[in-house]
C-alpha positions in Angstrom: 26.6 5.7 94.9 23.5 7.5 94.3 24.3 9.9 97.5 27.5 10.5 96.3 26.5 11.2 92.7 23.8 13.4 94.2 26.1 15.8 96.6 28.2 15.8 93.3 25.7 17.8 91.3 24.6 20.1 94.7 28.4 20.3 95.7 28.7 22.0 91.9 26.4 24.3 92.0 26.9 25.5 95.5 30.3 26.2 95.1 29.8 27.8 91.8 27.2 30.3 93.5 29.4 31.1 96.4 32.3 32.0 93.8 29.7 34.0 91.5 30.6 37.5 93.1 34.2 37.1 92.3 34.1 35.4 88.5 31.6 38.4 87.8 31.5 41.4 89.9 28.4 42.5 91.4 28.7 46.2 90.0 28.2 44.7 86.1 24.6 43.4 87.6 24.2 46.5 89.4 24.1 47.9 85.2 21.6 45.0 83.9 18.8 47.6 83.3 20.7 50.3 81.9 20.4 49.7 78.0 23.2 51.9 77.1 25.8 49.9 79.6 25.4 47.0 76.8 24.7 48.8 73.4 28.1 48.1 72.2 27.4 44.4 72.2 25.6 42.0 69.6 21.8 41.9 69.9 20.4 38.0 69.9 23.8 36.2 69.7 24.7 32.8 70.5 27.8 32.3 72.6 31.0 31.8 70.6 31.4 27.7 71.0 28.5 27.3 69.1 31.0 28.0 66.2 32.4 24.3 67.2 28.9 23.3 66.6 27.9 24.2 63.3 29.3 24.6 59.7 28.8 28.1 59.7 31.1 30.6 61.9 30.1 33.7 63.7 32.2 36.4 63.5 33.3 37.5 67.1 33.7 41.1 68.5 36.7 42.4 68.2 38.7 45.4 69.2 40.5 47.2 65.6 44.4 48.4 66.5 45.1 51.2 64.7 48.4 52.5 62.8 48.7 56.1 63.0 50.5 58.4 60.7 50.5 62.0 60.7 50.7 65.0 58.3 50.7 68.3 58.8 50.3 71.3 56.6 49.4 74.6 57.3 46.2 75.2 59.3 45.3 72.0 59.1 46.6 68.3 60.7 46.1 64.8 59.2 46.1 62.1 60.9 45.5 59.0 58.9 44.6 55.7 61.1 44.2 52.5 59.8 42.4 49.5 60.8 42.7 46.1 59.3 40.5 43.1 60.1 40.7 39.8 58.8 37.3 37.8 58.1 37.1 34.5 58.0 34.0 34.0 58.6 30.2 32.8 57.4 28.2 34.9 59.4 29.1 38.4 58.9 29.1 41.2 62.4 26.1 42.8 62.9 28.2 46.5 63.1 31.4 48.4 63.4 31.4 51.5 65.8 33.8 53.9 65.7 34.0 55.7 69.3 35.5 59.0 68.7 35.3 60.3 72.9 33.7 62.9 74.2 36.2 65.1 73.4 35.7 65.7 69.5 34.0 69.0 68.7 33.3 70.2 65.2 37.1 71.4 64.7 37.5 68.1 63.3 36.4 66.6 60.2 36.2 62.6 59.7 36.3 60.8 56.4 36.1 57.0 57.0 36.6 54.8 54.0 36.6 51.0 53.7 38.7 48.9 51.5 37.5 45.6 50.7 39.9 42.1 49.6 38.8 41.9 46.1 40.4 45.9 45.9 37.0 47.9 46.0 37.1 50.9 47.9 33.8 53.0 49.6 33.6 56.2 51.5 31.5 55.4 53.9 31.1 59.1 56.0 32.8 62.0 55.3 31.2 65.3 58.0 32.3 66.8 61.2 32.1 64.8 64.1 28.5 65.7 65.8 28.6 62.8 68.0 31.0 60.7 70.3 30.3 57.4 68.3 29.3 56.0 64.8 27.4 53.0 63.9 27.8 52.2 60.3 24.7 50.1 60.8 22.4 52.4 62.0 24.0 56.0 60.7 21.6 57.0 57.9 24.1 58.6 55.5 26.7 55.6 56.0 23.1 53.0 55.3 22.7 55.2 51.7 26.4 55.0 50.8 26.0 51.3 51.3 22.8 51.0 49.6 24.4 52.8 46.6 27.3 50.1 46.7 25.1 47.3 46.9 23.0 48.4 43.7 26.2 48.9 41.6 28.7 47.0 42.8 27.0 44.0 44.2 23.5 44.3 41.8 21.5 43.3 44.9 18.6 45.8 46.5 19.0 46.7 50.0 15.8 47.4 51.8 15.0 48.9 55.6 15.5 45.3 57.0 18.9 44.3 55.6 21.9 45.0 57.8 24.3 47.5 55.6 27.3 45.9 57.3 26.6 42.6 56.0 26.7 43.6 52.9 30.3 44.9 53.0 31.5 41.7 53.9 29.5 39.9 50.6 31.1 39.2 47.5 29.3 39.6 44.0 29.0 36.2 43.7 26.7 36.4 47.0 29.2 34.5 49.0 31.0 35.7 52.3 34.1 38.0 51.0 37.0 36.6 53.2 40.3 38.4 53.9 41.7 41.7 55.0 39.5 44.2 55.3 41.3 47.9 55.7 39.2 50.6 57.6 40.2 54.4 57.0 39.8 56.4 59.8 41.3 59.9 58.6 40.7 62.9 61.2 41.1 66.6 59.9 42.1 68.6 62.7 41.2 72.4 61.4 43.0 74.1 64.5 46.4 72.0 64.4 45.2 70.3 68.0 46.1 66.8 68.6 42.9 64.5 68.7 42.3 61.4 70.7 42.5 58.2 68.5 39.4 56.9 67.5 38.3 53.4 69.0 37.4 50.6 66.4 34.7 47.8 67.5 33.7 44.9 65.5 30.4 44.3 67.0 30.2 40.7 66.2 27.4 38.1 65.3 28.4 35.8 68.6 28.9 36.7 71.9 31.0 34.9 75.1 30.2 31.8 77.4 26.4 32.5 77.2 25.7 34.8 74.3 23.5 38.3 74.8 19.5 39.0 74.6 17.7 41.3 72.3 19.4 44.2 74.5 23.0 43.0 74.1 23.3 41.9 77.8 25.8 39.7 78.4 23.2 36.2 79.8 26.7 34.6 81.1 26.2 37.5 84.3 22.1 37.6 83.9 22.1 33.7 84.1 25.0 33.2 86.6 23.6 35.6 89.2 19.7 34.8 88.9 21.2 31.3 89.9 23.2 32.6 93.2 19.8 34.4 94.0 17.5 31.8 93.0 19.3 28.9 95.4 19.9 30.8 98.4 16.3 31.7 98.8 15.8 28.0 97.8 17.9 26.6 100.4 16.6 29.3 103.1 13.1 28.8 103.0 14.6 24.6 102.9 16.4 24.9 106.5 13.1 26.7 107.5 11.2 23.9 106.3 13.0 21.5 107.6 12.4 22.8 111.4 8.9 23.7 110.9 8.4 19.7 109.5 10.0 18.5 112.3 8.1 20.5 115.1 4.8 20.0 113.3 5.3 16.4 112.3 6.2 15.6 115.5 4.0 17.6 118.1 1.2 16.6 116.1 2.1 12.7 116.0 3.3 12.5 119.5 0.9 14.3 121.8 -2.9 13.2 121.3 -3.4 16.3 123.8 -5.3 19.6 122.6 -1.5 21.4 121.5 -0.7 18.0 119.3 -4.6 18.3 117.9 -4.6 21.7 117.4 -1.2 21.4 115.4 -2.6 18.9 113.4 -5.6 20.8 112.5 -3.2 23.5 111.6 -1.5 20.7 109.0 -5.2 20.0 107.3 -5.8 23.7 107.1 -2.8 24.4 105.3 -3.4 21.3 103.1 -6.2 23.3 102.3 -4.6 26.8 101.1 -4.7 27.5 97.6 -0.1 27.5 97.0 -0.1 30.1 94.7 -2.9 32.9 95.7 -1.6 32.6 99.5 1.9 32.8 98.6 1.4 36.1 96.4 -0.6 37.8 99.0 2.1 37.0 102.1 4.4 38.6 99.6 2.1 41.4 98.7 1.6 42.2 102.4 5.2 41.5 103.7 7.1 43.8 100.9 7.3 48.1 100.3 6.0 48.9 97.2 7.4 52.7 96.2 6.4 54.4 92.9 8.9 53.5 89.9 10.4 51.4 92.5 9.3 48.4 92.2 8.8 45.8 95.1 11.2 45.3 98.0 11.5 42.4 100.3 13.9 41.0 102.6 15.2 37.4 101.5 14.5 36.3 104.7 10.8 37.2 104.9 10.4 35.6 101.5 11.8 32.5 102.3 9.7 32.4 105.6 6.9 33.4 103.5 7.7 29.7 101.3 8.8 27.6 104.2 5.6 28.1 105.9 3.2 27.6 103.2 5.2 23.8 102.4 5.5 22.5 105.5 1.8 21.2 105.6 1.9 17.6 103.6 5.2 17.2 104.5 4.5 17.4 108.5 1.4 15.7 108.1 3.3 12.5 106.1 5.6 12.9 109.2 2.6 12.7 111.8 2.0 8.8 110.1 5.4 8.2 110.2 5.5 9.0 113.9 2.4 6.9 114.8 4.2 3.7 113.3 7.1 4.3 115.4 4.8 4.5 118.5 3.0 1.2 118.1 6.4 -0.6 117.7 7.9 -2.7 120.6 10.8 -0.9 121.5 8.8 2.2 122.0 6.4 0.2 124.3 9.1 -1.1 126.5 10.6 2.0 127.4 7.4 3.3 128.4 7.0 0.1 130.6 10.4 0.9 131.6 9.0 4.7 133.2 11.3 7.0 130.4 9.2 10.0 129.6 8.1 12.0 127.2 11.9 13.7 126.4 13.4 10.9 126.6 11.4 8.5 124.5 11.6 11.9 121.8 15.0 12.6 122.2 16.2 8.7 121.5 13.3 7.0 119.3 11.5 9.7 117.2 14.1 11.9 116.5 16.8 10.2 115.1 13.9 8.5 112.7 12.4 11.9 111.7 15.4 13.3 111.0 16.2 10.7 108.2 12.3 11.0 107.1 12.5 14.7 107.1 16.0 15.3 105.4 14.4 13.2 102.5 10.8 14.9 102.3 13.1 18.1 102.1 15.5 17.1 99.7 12.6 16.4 97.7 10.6 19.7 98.5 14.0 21.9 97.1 13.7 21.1 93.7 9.5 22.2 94.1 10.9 25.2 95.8 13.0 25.9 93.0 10.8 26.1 90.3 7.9 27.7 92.6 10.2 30.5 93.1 11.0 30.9 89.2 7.2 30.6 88.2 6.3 33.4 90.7 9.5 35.7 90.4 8.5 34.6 85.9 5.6 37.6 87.1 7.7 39.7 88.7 6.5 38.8 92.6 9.9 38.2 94.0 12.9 41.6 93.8 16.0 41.5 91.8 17.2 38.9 89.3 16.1 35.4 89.3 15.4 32.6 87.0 12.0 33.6 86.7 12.9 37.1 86.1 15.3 35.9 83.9 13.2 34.1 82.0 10.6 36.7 82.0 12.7 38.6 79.6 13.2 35.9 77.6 9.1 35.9 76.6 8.8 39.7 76.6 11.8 39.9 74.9 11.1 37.5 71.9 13.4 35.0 73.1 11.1 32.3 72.8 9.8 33.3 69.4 13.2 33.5 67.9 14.3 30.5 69.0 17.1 31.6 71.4 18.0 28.9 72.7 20.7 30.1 74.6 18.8 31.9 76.9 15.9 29.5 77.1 17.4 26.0 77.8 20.4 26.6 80.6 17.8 27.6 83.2 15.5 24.6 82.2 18.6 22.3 82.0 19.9 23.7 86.0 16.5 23.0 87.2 16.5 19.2 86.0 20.1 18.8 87.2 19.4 20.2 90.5 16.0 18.0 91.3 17.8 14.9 89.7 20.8 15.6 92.6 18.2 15.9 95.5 16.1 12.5 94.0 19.5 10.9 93.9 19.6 11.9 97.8 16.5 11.2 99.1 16.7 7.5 97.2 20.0 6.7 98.6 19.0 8.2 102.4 15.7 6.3 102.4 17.8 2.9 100.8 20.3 3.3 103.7 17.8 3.4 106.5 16.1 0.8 105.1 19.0 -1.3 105.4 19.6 -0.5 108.8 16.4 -1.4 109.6 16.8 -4.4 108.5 17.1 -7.3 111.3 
């Protein structure tokens, strides 16, 4: 039972890591350092269950659809779009952009206007169009029209910290304003030329499966891909580790000659390496370091670089195991019986360290695990990882604002993986046992 529940957990996460490149394509990680790629998404937002989860509901991002009417007079075209939104929520968005495309020029003049349930109109902007997108939140002149509203409409002060938006979505009574919210997008089109239709986003105040970071990144594709990375040099440098136990363990528990002594006194030396100085300086000499680029190493080399620098206790609690085997009776006879060296290897010590060794390693993954994410947490190991990951998270003021959505899932993967590979090791060494057993 405790095998089974154990592959359970592994069997979820591997598969989820092999499927990772087709649920979220590689070319939106390939954009996880360009800031502009996300800037149309919520800064700091929880993912949009947590609405399920508390009394208070986010409002999501949304794109507006707009009805269109034109009117022309002459030398000059009107065209009048309108965009409704419905809020129903506590939590107000954090912004509305309006994208207007690269291909506005000052021929065209914008007036946008808002009008509110309770039947309260503002213009919010009213100037040629200088620039291919408007936040209301962060335009000044929009920020002063809204300033102006909330001192005489709403008798409340605005000051450099309060989000304008949220306060077109507060009543007078201080209370969220719900209903239908209509959005005036009229373009003036000095030169009779047909203009594209300007693109609405509600930039909402919650964000998909995982939420976003201070940088409106998307954390479902930083978290999911750090993972895939994370585990495969995990369970690399753990198939590494497994042969260099084995070989080590059982060279220096077999032979008493000067190879099996002089492996041994390779175990104790390596016993006595500092982990975490040896392990950045292998990496430090094994990688390229270019200027602005960063460090570059292959995943192979690093997970070498790990394998080798854990094998040491493990082959040396292998070595013991080894010498138990030897004293028993069954060992004895088929010396007495003339097998040799391969033989008694091949048939006895073996199939015993294999069983010892798959459980010292399904034990050494989970310290694997979270030694890659506290060395790649300072930026030691290339590309995205949970360390890296959660890097961002402390520069970022993830920690200090009590994101928890970017905080806990790596913390929580971590537990459930080293609880699967306890599970295994428990129910391997309970099975031998029994077998043991007269």
């Amino acid at each position: 039972m405790k095998i089974r529940a154990g592959f359970a957990i592994l069997l979820f996460f591997l598969l989820f890591s092999l499927i990772v490149p087709w649920i979220v394509p590689e070319k939106e990680l390939s954009r996880w350092d360009d800031i502009t790629y996300w800037h149309y998404n919520p800064k700091f937002a929880p993912p949009e269950w947590y609405n399920y989860l508390t009394i208070h509901d986010r409002a999501p991002s949304a794109a507006l659809t707009p009805e269109t009417s034109v009117s022309r007079y002459p030398g000059v075209a009107i065209y009048n779009n309108t965009y409704i939104y419905d809020y129903r929520y506590d939590v107000p968005p954090q912004d509305i952009v309006i994208l207007f495309g690269a291909n506005f020029s000052d021929r065209y003049v914008v007036d946008v206007s808002l009008r509110r349930p309770d039947g309260y109109s503002i213009r919010l902007y009213s100037n040629p169009v200088r620039y291919p997108e408007l936040f209301l939140g962060i335009d000044r002149s929009v920020r002063n029209r809204i300033s102006w509203m909330a001192s005489s409409y709403l008798n409340v002060s605005m000051d450099y910290l309060t989000n304008p938006v949220s306060l077109l979505f507060r009543g007078r009574d201080g209370k969220p304003l719900h209903g239908k919210y209509s959005l005036n997008v009229v373009v003036y089109s000095l030169d009779n030329s047909t203009p594209p239709t300007p693109e609405v986003r509600v930039i909402g105040s919650c964000f998909g499966l995982m939420g976003t970071d201070s940088r409106g990144r998307d954390l479902w594709i930083g978290f999911t891909w750090s993972m895939r990375n994370t585990l495969l040099i995990a369970f690399l440098a753990a198939g590494m580790l497994f042969i260099l136990v084995m070989f080590f363990g059982i060279v220096s528990g077999y032979y008493r000659n000067p190879a099996g002594k002089t492996v041994d006194f390779m175990n104790k030396l390596l016993l006595s390496i500092p982990l975490l100085p040896a392990a950045l300086a292998l990496i430090f000499l094994f990688s390229r370091q270019a200027s602005g680029l960063g460090m570059s190493i292959s995943t192979i080399s690093l997970a070498f670089i790990l394998a080798s620098l854990f094998w040491g206790r493990d082959a040396r609690s292998l070595k013991m195991i080894i010498l138990q085997e030897l004293s028993r009776e069954y060992i004895e006879a088929a010396k007495a019986m003339g097998a040799d060296d391969r033989h008694i290897i091949r048939k006895h010590i073996i199939p015993r360290a294999v069983v010892v060794a798959t459980s010292y390693i399904s034990l050494a993954i989970p310290r694997l695990i979270v030694f890659i994410t506290f060395i790649g947490f300072f930026g030691m190991i290339p590309g995205i990882n949970w360390g890296s990951y959660m890097a961002d998270a402390y520069v970022q003021g993830g920690f200090i604002s009590g994101a928890w959505w970017w905080i806990l899932p790596p913390g929580l993967a971590i537990a459930l993986l080293a609880l699967a590979f306890v599970l295994i090791s428990r129910g391997v060494e309970e099975r031998f046992a029994l077998r043991q057993k007269p």
